[in-house]
N, C-alpha and C positions, 0 to 999 in steps of 0.2 A: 166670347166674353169680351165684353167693352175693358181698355188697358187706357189708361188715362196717361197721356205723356209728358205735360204740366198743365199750368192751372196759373191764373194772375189774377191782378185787378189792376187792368188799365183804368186810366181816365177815354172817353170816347173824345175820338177828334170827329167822327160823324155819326150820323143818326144809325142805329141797327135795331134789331127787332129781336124782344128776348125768346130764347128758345122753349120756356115755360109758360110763360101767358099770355104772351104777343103781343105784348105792348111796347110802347117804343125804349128804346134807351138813346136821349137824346145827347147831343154832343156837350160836352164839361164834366157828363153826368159815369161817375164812376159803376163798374158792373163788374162782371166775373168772365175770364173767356177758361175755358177748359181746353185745352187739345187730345182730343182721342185717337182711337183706332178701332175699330170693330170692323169683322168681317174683311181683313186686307183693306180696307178707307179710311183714309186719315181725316178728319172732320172739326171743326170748332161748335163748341156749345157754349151759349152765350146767355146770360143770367143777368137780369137787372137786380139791382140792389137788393129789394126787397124780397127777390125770390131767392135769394141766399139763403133766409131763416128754411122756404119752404121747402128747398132740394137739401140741405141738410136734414131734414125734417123725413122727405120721402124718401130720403136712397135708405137710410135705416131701414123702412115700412118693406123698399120694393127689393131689397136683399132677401127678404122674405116669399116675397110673393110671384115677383117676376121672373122674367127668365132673363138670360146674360146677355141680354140689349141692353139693360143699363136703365137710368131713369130719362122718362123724356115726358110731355106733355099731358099723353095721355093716365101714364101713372102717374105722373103727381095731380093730376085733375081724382082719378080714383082715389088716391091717397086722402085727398080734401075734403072729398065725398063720406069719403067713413070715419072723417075724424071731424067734420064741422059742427057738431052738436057745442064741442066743448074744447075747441081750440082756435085762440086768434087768429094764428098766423094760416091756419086751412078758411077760415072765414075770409080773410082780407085776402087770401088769395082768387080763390071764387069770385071776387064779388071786381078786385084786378081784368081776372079773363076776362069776364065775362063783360065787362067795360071798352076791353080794346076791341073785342067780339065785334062789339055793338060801333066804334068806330070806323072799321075797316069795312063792315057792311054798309054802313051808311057810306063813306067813301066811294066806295063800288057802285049802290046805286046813282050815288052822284056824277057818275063817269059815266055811268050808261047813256 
């Protein structure tokens, strides 16, 4: 079972990368860090702004469905999937990921 040991909203002094839709969180820009522990590892999960609405949104859903890993990518990516018919915040989140998706692949190729 994931134990959550606190939780803030810094301001970013550097660029980090959110743990739900991989997009960036650029420095000035406020986000959420969580410190956990699951399985003996102490760990930060880091949430940009906007995916605040959507991990409140999914640990509800994934208290349901998941098991005691806690919410992370993949569940809230599911979570968005069964609820995008008729919910903003699963729409703009989708359409987030899959935007950073699409920049870190191109990036990538571009390296190559």
């Amino acid at each position: 079972m994931t134990t959550t040991l606190r939780e803030s909203r810094p301001v970013a002094r550097k660029s980090h990368m959110c743990d739900l839709c991989f997009d960036t969180i650029l420095a000035g820009q406020r986000y959420g860090r969580q410190t956990n522990i699951y399985d003996d590892r102490i760990y930060d999960f880091l949430t940009c702004e906007p995916c605040s609405a959507v991990f409140s949104a999914a640990y509800t859903w994934a208290e349901d469905y998941c098991d005691d890993a806690g919410l992370g990518p993949d569940e809230a990516e599911e979570w968005a999937r069964e609820f995008s018919a008729d919910d903003p915040v699963a729409i703009a989140y989708l359409a987030r990921r899959e935007a950073a998706w699409d920049r870190h692949r191109a990036a990538r190729r571009g390296a190559s």
